[in-house]
Structures are given as C-alpha cells and as structure tokens.
N, C-alpha and C positions, 0 to 999 in steps of 0.2 A: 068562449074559448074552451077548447077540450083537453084536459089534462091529461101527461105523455101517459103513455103504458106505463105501467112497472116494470121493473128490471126483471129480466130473463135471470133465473138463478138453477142453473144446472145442478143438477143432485148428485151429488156424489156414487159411484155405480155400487154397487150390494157387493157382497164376498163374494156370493155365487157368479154373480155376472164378471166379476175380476177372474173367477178361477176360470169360466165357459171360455174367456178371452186368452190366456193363456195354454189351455190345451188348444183350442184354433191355430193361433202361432206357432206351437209345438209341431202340430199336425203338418204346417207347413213349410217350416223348416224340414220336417223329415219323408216328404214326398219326393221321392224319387223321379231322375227325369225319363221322360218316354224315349223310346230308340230312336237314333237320326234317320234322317233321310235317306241315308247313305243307304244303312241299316235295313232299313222297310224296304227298297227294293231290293238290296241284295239276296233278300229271305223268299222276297215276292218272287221272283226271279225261279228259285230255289224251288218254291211249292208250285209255280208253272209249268215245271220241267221235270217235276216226278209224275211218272207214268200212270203209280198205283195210289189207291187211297191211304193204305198201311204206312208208305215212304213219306206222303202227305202227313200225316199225321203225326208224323214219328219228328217231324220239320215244326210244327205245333207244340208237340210237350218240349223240343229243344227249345222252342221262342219261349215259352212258358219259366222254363229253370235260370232263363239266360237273360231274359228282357223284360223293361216294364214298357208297355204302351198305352196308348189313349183309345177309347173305344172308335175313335175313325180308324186309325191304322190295324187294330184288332178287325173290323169290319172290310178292309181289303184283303186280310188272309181268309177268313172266315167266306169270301165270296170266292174265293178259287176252289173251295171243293164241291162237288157237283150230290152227293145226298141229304137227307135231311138229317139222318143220325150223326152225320160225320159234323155238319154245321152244329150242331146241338152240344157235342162232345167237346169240339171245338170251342165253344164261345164257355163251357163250362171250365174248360182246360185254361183260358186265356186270362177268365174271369178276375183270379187273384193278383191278378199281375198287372190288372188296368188300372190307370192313375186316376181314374175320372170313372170310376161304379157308376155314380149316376148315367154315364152313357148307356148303360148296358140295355135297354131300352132299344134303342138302333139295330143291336145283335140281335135280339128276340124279333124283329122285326124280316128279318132273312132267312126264318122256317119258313119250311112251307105248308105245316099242318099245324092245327091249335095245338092238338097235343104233344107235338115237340116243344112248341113255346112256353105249355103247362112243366112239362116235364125238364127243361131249364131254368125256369122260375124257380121249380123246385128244388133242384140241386144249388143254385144262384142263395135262396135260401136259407137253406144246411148248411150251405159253408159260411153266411152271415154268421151264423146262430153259434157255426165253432169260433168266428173268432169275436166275438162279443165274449162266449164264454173263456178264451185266453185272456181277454183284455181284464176280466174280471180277476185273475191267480196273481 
C-alpha cells in the first residue's frame, strides 16, 4: 500500500507579494472606461467627413483631452488618415489616453515605413519614462 501524499500547506504570501497585489487592485479600480459605441462612431463619423488633415487631427487631440479608449477603437481613428506622419502623430496623441498600452503594438503596425514605427516607439517611450518618473514624486 502507498502512503497518502502530505498535506498541501500553502505559504503564506511575503509583504511584497501582499503590497504587488494591492497596487494591481488599485490599478483596477482606477482604470477608466473606454468610449461607447455610441461614442466611437460618432467621432469616426466626424474624422470621415473632414476634408483636410489639420480638421482630422484637430478631431484627434479632441478624442485625446476628452476620451479614454482601447487600442482597437484608437486603431479605427488612426486608419482614417491617409499619411504616415499623421498616423504616427496620431497613435502618439492617442497613446496616453489608451486603457490597454499593451495594445499599442497593433497602432505601430499601420505605419507604413520602419522609421515611422521607430520614431513612435520612441516618443511611445518618452512619455513612459515621464510618467514612471511622476509616479516616482
């Protein structure tokens, strides 16, 4: 006959692991929701029907001051303008304001030159790096 296992005796988690768990929750508590539906096409609508780049854009830093989104509905504005600078400016503009950073991968992906996509990285970032250093004051 084979004698049972031993009991399973869970450890108790360290301080650090109790504090990592509590900034998580915090973090998610205070994430903001993405724009409705409503929202995303009224805007979409909006940047389909301006004429120039400058009116386009200017529709951009409004969704920027105004709205939090997810990198898919960032990626539907972001596909309405037709240069590469404007997309790069774009997705740099939208950048802070997206609920899910990790998407931002998807945006870099609708340049159309490496060095737009280098030069979004880069600005993508610079702006980590400021707010790591706020988070640090």
């Amino acid at each position: 006959s084979v004698p049972p296992p031993p009991p399973v005796v869970e450890a108790e988690p360290s301080e650090e692991e109790r504090r990592k768990e509590r900034r998580k929750e915090r973090r998610k508590r205070r994430r903001p929701k993405a724009m409705s539906a409503t929202r995303l096409s009224q805007l979409w609508s909006s940047l389909e029907a301006a004429p120039f780049r400058d009116e386009k854009m200017i529709i951009i830093r409004q969704i920027s001051r105004e709205d939090y989104l997810t990198s898919e509905q960032a990626e539907v504005f972001v596909k309405t303008l037709s240069f590469s600078d404007d997309k790069r400016d774009a997705i740099t503009t939208l950048y802070p304001k997206l609920i899910d950073p990790e998407g931002v991968e998807r945006l870099y992906r609708l340049l159309d030159h490496s060095s737009d996509r280098k030069k979004a990285r880069q600005e993508i970032d610079r702006i980590n790096l400021h707010r790591r250093q706020n988070q640090g004051r």
